[in-house]
N, C-alpha and C positions, 0 to 999 in steps of 0.2 A: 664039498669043500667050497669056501666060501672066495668070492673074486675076490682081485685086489679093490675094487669099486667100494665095496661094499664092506673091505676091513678099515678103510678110512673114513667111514658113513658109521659106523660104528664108534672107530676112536673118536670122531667128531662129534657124535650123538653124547658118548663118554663125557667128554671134555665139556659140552654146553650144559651139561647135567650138573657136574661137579663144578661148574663157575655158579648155577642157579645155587645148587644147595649150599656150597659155601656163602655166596653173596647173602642166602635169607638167614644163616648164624649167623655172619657178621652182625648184617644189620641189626639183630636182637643182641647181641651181645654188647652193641654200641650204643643202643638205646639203653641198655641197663646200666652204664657205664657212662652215659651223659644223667640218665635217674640218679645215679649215687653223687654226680658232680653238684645238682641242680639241689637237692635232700629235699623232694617233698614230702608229707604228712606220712604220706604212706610207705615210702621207705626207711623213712628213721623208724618208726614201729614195727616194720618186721624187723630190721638189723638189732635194735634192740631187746625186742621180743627173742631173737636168736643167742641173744647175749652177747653181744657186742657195743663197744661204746659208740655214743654218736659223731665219737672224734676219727673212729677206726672209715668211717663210709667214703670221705671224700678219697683217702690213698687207696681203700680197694678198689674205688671208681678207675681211678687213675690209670694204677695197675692192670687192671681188662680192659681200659683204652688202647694203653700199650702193646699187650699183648696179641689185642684183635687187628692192631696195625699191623704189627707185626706177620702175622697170617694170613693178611691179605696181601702183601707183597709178596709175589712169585719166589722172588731165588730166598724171603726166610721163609717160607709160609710152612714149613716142614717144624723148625724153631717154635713157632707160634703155636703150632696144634700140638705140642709137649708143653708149650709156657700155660696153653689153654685149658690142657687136660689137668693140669698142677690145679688151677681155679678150681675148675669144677669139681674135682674132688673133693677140696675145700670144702666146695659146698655139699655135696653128698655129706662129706663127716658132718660138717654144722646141723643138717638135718637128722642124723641120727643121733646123734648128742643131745639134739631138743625134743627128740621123742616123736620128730614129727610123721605122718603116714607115708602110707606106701609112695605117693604121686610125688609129693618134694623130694624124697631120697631117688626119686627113678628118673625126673624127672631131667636132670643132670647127666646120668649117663648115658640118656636117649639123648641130650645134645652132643655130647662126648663120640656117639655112634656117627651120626650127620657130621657133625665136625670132621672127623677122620673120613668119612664115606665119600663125603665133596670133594675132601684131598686126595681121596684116593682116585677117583675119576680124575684130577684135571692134572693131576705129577706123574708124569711116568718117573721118577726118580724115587714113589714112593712104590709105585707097582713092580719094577725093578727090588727093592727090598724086602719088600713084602707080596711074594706071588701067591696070588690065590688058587692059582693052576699053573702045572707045569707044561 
């Protein structure tokens, strides 16, 4: 059996786990989300190549601004990794819709997995919901 020393070495191990993996989603999802603000060369041609207008990039930008805020603040960040998982499927469909390979369609719900996995390390309010063990 494990001391109490050592189950707080753990939740804290836990917790600075799920702030790293959260923090490095964020940060990519903010950088994607200032790319669709900014439109360079190369994201107006995948967005469009995807079939999308070049009018639609600056409010999906917007939109995963919002919502990556959203998830980084503690008391919504639960809010946000539903508003976040809505995108990303998004984006899953858009890639199967365009026929695209295995890595773009997957590529989204390995962020979907980190996304939730970082929440789930640093919310005990999500651990509480969702037990992985009794």
């Amino acid at each position: 059996m494990k001391s109490n020393t050592q189950i707080s070495h753990v939740a804290k191990g836990a917790l600075w786990g799920g702030r790293v993996i959260s923090t490095l989603v964020a940060l990519l999802l903010l950088l994607d989300g200032v790319m669709k603000l900014i439109k360079p060369a190369p994201v107006i041609e995948a967005t469009v190549r995807l079939g999308y207008s070049v009018e639609t990039i600056l409010p999906i930008g917007i939109v995963l601004m919002i919502c990556t805020v959203i998830y980084l603040i503690p008391r919504t960040a639960i809010l946000g990794a539903i508003l976040l998982t809505g995108y990303l499927g998004g984006a899953v469909a858009t890639h199967v819709r365009a026929g695209e390979g295995a890595f773009p369609i997957l590529f989204p719900v390995a962020f979907g997995v980190l996304l939730w996995g970082g929440l789930y390390l640093r919310d005990l309010r999500l651990r509480k919901l969702v037990p992985l063990r009794t």
